[in-house]
Jmol script that loads the backbone (N, CA, C; Angstrom):
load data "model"
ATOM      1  N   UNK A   1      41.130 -34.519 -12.088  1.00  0.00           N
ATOM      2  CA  UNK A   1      41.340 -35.384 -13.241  1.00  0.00           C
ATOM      3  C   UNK A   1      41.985 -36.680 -12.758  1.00  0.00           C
ATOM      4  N   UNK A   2      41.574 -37.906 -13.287  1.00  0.00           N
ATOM      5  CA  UNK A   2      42.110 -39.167 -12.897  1.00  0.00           C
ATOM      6  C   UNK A   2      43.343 -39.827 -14.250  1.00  0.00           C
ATOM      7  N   UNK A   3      44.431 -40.183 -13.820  1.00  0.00           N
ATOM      8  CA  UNK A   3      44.829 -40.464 -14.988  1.00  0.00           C
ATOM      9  C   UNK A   3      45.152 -42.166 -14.480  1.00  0.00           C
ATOM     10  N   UNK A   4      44.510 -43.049 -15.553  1.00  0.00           N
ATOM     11  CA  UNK A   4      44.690 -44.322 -15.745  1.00  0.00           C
ATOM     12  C   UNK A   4      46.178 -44.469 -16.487  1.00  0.00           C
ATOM     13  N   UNK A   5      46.547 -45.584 -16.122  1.00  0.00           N
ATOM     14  CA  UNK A   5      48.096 -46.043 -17.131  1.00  0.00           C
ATOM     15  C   UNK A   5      47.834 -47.320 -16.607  1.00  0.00           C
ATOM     16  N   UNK A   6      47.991 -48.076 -17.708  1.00  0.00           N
ATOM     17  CA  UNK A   6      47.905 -49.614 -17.853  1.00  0.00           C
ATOM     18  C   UNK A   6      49.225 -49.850 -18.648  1.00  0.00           C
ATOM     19  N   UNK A   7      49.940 -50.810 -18.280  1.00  0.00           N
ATOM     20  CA  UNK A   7      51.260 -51.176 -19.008  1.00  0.00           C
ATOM     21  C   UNK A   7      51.243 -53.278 -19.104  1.00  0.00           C
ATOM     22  N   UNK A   8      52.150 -53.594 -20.150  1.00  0.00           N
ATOM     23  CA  UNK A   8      51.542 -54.788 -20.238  1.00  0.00           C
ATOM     24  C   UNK A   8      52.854 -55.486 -21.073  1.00  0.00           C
ATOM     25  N   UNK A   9      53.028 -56.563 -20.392  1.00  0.00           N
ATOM     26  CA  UNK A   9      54.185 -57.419 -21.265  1.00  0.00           C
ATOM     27  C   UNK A   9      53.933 -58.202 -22.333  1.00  0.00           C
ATOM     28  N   UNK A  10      54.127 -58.878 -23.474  1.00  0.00           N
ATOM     29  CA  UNK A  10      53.531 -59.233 -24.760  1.00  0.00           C
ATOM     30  C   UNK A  10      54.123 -60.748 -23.568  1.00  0.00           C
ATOM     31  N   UNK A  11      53.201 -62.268 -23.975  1.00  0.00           N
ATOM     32  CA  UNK A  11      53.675 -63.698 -24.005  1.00  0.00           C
ATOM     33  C   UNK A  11      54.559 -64.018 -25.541  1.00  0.00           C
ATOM     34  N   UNK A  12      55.761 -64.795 -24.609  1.00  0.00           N
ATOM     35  CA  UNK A  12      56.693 -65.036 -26.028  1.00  0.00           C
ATOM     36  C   UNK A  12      56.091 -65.781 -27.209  1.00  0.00           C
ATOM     37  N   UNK A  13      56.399 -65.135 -28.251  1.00  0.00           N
ATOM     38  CA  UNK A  13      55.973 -65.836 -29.454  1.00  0.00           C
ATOM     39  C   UNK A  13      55.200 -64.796 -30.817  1.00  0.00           C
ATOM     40  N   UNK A  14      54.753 -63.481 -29.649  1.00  0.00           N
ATOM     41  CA  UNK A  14      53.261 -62.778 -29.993  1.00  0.00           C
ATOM     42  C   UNK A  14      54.497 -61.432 -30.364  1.00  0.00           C
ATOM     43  N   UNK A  15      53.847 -61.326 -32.123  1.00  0.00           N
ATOM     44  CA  UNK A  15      54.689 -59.987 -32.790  1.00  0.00           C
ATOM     45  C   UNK A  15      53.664 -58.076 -31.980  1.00  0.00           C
ATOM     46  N   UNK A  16      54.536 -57.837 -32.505  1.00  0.00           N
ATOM     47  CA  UNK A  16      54.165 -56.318 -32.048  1.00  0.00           C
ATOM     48  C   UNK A  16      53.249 -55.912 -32.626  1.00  0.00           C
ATOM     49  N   UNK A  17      53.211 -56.307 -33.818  1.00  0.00           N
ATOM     50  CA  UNK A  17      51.711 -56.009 -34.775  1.00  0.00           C
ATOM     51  C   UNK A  17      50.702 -56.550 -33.975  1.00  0.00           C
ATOM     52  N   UNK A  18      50.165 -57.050 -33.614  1.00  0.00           N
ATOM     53  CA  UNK A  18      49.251 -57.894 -32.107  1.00  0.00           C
ATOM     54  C   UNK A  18      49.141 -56.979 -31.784  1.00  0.00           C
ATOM     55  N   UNK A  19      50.062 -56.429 -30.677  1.00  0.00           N
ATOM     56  CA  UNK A  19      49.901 -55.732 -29.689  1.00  0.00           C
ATOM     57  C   UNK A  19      49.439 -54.523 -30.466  1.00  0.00           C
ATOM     58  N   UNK A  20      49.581 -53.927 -31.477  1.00  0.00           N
ATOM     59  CA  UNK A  20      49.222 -53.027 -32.167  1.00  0.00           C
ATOM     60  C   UNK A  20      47.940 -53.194 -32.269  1.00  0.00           C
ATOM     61  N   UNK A  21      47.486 -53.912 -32.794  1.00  0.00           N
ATOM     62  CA  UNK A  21      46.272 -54.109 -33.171  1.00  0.00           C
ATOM     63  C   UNK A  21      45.193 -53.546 -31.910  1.00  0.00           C
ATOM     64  N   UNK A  22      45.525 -54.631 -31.166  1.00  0.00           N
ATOM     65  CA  UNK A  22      44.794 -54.097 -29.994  1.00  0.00           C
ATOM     66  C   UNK A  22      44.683 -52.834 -29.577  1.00  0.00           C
ATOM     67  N   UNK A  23      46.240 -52.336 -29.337  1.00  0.00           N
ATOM     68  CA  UNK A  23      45.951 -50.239 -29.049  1.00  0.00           C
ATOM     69  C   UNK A  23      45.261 -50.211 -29.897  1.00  0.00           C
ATOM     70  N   UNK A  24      44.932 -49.949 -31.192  1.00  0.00           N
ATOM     71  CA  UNK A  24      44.318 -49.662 -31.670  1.00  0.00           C
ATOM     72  C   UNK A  24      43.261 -49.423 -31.844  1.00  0.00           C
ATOM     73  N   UNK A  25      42.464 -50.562 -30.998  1.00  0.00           N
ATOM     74  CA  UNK A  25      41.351 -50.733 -31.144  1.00  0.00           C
ATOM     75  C   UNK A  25      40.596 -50.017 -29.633  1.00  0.00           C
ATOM     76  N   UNK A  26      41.561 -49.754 -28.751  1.00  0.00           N
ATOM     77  CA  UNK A  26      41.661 -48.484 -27.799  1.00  0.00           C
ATOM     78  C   UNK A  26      41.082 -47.331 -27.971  1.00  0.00           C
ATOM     79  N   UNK A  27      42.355 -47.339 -28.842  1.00  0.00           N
ATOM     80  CA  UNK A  27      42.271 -45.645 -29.214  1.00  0.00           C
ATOM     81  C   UNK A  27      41.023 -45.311 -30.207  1.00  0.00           C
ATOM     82  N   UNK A  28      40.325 -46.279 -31.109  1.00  0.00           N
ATOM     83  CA  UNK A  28      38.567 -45.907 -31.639  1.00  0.00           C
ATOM     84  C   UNK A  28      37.667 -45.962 -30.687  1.00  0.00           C
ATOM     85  N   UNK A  29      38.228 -46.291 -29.300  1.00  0.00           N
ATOM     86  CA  UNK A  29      36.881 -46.578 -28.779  1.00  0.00           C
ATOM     87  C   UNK A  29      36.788 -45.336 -28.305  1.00  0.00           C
ATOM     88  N   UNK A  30      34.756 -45.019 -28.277  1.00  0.00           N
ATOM     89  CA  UNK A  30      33.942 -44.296 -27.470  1.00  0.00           C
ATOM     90  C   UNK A  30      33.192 -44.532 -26.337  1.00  0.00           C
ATOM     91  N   UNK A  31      33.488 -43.883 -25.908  1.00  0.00           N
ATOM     92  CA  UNK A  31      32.075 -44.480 -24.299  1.00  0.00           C
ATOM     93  C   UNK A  31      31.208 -43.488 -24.155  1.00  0.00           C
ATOM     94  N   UNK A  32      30.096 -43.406 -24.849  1.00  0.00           N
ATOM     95  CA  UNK A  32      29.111 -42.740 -24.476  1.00  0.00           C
ATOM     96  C   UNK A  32      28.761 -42.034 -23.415  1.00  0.00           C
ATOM     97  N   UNK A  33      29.120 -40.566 -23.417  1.00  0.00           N
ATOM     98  CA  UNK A  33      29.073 -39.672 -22.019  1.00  0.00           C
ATOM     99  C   UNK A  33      30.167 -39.281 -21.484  1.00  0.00           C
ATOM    100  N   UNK A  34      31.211 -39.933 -21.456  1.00  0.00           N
ATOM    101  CA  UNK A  34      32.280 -40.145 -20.890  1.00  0.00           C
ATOM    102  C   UNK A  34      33.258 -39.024 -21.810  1.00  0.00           C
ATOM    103  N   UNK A  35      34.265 -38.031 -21.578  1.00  0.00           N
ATOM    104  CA  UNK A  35      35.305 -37.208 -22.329  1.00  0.00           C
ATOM    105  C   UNK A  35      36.204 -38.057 -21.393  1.00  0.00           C
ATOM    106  N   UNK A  36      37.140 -38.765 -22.701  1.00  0.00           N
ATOM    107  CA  UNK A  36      38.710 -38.883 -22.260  1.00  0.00           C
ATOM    108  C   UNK A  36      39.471 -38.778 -23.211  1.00  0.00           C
ATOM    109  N   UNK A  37      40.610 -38.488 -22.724  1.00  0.00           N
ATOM    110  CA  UNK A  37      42.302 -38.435 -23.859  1.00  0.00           C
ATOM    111  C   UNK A  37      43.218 -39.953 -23.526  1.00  0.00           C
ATOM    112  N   UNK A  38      43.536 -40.802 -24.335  1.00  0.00           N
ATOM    113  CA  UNK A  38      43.882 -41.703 -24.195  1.00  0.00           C
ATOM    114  C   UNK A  38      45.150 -41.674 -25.455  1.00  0.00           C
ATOM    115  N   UNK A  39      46.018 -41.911 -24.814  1.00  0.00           N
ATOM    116  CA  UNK A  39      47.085 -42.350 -25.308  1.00  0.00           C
ATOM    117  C   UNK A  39      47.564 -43.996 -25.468  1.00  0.00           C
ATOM    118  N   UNK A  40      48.277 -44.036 -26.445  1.00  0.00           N
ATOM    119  CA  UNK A  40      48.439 -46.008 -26.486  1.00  0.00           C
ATOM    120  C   UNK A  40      50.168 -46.027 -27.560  1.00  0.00           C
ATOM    121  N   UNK A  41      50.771 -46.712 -26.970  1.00  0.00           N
ATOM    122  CA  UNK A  41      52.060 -47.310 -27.918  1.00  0.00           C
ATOM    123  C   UNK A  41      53.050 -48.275 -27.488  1.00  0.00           C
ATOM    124  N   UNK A  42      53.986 -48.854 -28.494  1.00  0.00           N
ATOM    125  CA  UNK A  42      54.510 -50.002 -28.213  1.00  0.00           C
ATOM    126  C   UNK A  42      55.783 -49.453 -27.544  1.00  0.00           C
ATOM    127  N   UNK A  43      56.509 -50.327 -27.260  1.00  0.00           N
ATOM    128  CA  UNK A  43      57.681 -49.832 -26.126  1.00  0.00           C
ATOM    129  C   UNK A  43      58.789 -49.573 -27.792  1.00  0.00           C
ATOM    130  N   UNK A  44      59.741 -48.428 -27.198  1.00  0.00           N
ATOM    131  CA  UNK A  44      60.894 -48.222 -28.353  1.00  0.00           C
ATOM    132  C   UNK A  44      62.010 -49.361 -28.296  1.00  0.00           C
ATOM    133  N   UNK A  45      62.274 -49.897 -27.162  1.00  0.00           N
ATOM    134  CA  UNK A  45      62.951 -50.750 -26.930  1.00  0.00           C
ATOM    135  C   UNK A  45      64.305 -49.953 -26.349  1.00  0.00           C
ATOM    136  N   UNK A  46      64.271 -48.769 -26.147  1.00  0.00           N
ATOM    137  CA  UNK A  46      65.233 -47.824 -25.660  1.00  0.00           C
ATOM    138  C   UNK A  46      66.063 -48.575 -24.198  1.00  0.00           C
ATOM    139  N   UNK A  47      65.186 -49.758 -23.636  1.00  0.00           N
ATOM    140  CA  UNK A  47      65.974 -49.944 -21.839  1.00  0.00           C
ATOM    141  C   UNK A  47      65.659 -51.518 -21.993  1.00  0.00           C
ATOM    142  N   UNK A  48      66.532 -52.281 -21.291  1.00  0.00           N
ATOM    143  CA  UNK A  48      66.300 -53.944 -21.587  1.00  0.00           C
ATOM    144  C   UNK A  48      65.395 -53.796 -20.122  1.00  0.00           C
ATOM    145  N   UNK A  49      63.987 -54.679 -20.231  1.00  0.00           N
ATOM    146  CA  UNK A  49      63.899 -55.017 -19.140  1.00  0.00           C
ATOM    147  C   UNK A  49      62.208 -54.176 -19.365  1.00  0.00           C
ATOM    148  N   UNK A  50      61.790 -53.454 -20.199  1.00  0.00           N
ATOM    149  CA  UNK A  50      60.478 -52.710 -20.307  1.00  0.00           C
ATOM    150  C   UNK A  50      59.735 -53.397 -20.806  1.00  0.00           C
ATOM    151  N   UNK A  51      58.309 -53.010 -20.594  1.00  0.00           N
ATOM    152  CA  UNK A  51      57.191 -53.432 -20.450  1.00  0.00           C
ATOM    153  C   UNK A  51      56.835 -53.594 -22.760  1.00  0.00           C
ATOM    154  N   UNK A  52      55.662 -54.209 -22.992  1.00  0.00           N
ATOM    155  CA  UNK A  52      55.913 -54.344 -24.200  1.00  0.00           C
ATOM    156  C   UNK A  52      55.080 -53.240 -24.658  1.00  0.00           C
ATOM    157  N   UNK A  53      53.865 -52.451 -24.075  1.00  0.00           N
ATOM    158  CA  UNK A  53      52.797 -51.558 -24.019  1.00  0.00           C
ATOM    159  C   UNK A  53      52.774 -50.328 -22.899  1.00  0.00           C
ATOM    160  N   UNK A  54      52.136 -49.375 -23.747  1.00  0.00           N
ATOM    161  CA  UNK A  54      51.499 -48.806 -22.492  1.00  0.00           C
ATOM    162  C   UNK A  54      50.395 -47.945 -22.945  1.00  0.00           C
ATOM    163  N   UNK A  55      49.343 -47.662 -22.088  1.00  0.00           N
ATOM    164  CA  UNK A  55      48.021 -46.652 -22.388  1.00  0.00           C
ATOM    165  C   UNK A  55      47.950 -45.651 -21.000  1.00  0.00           C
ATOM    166  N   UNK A  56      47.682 -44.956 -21.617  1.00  0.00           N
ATOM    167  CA  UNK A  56      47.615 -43.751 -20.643  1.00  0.00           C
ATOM    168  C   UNK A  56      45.856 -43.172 -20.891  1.00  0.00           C
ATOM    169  N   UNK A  57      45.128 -42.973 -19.726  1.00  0.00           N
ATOM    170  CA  UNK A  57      43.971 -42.533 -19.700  1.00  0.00           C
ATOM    171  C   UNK A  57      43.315 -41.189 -19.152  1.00  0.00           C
ATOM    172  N   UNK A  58      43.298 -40.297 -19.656  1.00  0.00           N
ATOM    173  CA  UNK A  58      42.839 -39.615 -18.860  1.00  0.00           C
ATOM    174  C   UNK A  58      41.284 -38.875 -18.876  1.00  0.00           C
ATOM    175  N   UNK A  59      40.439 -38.939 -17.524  1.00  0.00           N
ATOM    176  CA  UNK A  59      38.947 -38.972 -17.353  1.00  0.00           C
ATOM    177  C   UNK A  59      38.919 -37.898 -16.327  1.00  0.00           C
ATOM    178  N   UNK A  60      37.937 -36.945 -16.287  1.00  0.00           N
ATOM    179  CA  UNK A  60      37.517 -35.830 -15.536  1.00  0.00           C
ATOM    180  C   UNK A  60      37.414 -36.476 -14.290  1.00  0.00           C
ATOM    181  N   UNK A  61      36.987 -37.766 -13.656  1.00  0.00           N
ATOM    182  CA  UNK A  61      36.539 -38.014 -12.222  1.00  0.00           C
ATOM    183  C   UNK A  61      36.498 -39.236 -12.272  1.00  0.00           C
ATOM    184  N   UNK A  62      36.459 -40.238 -11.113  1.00  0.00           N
ATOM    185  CA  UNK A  62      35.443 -41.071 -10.610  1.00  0.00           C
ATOM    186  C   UNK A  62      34.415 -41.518 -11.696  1.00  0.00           C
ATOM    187  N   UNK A  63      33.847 -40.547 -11.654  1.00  0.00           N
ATOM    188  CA  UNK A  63      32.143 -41.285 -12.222  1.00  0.00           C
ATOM    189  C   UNK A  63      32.459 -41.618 -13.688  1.00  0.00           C
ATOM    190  N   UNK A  64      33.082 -40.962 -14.487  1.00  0.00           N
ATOM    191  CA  UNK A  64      33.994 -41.269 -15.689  1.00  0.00           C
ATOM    192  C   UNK A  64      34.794 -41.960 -15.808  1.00  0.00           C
ATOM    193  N   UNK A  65      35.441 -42.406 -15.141  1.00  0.00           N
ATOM    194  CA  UNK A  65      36.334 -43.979 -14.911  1.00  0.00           C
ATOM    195  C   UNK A  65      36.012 -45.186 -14.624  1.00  0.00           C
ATOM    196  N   UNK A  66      34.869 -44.805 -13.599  1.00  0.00           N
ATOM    197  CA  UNK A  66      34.031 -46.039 -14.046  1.00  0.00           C
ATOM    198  C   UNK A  66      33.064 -46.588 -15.069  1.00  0.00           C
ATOM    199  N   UNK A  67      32.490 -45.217 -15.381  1.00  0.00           N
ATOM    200  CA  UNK A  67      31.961 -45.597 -16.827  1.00  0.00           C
ATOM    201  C   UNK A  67      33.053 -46.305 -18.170  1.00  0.00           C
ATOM    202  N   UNK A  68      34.113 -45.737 -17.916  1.00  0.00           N
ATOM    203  CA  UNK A  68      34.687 -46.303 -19.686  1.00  0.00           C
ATOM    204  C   UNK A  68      35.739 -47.739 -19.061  1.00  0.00           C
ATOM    205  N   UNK A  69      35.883 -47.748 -17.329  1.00  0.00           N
ATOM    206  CA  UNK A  69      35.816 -49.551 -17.041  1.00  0.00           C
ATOM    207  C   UNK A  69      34.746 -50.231 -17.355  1.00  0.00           C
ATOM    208  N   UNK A  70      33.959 -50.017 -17.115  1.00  0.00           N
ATOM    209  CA  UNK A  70      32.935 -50.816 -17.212  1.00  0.00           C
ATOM    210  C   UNK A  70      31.944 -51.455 -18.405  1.00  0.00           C
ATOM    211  N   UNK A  71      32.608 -50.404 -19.334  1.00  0.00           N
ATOM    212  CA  UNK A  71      31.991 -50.167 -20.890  1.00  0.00           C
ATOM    213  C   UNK A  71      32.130 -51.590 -21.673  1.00  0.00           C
ATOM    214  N   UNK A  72      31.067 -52.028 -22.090  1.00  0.00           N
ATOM    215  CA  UNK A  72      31.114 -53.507 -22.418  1.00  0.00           C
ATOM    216  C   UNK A  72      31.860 -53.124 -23.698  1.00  0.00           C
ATOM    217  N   UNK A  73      32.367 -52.617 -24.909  1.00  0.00           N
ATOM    218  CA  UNK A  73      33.239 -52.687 -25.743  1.00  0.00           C
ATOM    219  C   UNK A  73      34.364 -52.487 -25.123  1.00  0.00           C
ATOM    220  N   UNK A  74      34.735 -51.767 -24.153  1.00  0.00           N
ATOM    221  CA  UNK A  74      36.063 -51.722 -23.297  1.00  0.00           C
ATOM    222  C   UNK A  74      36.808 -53.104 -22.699  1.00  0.00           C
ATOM    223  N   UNK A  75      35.461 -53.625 -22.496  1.00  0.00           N
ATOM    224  CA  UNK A  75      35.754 -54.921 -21.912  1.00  0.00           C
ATOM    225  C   UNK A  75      36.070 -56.073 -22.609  1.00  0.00           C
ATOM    226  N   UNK A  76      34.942 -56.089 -23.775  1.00  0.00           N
ATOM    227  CA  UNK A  76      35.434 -57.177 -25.148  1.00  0.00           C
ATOM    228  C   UNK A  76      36.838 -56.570 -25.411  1.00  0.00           C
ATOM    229  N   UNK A  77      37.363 -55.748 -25.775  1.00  0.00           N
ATOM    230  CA  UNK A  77      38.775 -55.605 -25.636  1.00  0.00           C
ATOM    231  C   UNK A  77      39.687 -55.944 -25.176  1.00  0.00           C
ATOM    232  N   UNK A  78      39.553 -56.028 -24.233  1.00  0.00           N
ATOM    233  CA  UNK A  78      40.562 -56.097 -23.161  1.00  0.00           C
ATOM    234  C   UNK A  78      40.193 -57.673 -23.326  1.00  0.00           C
ATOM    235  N   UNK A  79      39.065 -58.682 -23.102  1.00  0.00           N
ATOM    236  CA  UNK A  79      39.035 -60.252 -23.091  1.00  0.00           C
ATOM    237  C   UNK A  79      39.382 -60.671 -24.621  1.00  0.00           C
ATOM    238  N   UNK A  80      38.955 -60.389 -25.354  1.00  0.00           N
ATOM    239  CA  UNK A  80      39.199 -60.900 -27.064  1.00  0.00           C
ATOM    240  C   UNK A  80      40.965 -60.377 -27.707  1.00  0.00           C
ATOM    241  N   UNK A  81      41.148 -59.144 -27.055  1.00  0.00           N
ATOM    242  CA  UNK A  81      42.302 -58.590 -27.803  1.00  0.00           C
ATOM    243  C   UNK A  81      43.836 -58.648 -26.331  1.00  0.00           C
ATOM    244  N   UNK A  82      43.523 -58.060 -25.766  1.00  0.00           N
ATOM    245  CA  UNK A  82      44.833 -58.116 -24.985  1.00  0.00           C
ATOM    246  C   UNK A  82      44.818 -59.336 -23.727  1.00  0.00           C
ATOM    247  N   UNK A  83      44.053 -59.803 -23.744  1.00  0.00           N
ATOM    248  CA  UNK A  83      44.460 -61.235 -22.635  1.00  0.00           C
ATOM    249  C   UNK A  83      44.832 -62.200 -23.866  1.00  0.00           C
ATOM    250  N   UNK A  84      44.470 -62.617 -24.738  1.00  0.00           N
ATOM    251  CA  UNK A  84      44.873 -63.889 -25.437  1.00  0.00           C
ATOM    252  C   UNK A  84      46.540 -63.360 -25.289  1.00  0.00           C
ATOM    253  N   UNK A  85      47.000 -62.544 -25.634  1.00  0.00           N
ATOM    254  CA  UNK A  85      48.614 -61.887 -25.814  1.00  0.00           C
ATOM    255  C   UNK A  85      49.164 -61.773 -25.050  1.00  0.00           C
ATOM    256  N   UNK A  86      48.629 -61.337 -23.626  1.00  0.00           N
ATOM    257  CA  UNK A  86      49.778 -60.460 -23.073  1.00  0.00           C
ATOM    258  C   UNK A  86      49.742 -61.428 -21.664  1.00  0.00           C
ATOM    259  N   UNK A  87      51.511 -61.691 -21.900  1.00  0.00           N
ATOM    260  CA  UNK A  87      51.792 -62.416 -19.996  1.00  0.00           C
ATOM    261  C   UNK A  87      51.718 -61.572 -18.944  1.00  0.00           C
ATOM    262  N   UNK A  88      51.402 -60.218 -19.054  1.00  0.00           N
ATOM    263  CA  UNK A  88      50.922 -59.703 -17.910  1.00  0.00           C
ATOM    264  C   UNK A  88      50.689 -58.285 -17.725  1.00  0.00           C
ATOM    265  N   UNK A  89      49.501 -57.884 -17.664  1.00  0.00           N
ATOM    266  CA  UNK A  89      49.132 -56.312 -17.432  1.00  0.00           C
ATOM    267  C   UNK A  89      48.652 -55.620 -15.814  1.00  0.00           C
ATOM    268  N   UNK A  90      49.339 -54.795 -15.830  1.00  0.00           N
ATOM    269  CA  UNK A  90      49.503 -54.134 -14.572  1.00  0.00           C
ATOM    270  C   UNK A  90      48.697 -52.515 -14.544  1.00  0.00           C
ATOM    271  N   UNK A  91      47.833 -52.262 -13.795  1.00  0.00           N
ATOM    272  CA  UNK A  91      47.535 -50.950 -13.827  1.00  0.00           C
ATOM    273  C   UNK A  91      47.355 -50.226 -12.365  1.00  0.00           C
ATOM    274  N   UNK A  92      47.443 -48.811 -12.959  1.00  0.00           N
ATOM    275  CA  UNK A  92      47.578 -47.794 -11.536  1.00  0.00           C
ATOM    276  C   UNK A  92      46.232 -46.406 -11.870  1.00  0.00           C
ATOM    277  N   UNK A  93      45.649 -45.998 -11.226  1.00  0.00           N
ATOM    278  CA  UNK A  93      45.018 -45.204 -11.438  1.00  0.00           C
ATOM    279  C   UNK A  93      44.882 -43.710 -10.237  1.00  0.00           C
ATOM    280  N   UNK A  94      45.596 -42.631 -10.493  1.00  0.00           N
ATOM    281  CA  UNK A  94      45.600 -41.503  -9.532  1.00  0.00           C
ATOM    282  C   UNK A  94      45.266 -40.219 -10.260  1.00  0.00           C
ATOM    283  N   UNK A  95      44.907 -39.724  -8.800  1.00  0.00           N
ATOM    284  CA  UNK A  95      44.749 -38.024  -9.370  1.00  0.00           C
ATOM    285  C   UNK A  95      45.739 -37.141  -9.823  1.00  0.00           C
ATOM    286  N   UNK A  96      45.522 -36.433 -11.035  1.00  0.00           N
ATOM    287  CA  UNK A  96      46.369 -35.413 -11.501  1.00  0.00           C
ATOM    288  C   UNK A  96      46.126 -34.259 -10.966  1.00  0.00           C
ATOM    289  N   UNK A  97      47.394 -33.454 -10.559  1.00  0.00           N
ATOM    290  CA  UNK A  97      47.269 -32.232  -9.544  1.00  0.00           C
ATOM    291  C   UNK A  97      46.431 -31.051 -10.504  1.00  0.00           C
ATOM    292  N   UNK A  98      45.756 -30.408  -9.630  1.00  0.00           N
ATOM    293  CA  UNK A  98      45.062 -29.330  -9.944  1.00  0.00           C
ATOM    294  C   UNK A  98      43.968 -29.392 -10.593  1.00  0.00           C
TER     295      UNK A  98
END
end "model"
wireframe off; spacefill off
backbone 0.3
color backbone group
């Protein structure tokens, strides 16, 4: 199993409802073929100094991770909804044991 996590700082000015919006529009998406569990939410504000987002992905393999990167609604997403907003998104992608 591969688990994606993308985390992402909001640019000053931009409310949380924004950033909402966008998970949101995450978490409806389908990728045809592809089974994943995806998680998405805004930071609690629990630690000074955290990120404003985060999504968590998780895809059976390889060949499934690249499918729902590559997924042209995945992608209008990510260009229409979270780049106009966010000063900066960072991601990591590894295997989950077993």
């Amino acid at each position: 199993m591969i688990r994606n996590v993308v985390v992402g700082r909001l640019k000053d000015g931009v409310a949380p409802a924004e950033a909402e919006k966008a998970l949101q529009a995450l978490r409806d998406l389908r990728v045809e073929g592809v089974e994943l569990s995806l998680e998405a939410g805004l930071d609690l504000g629990l630690r000074d100094g955290n990120a404003s987002w985060a999504i968590t992905v998780d895809l059976p393999d390889e060949r499934a991770y690249q499918a729902y990167d590559t997924d042209p609604e995945h992608n209008r997403i990510r260009r229409e909804l979270f780049a106009p907003i966010s000063a900066s998104i960072d991601r990591i992608q590894f295997r989950l044991p077993g």
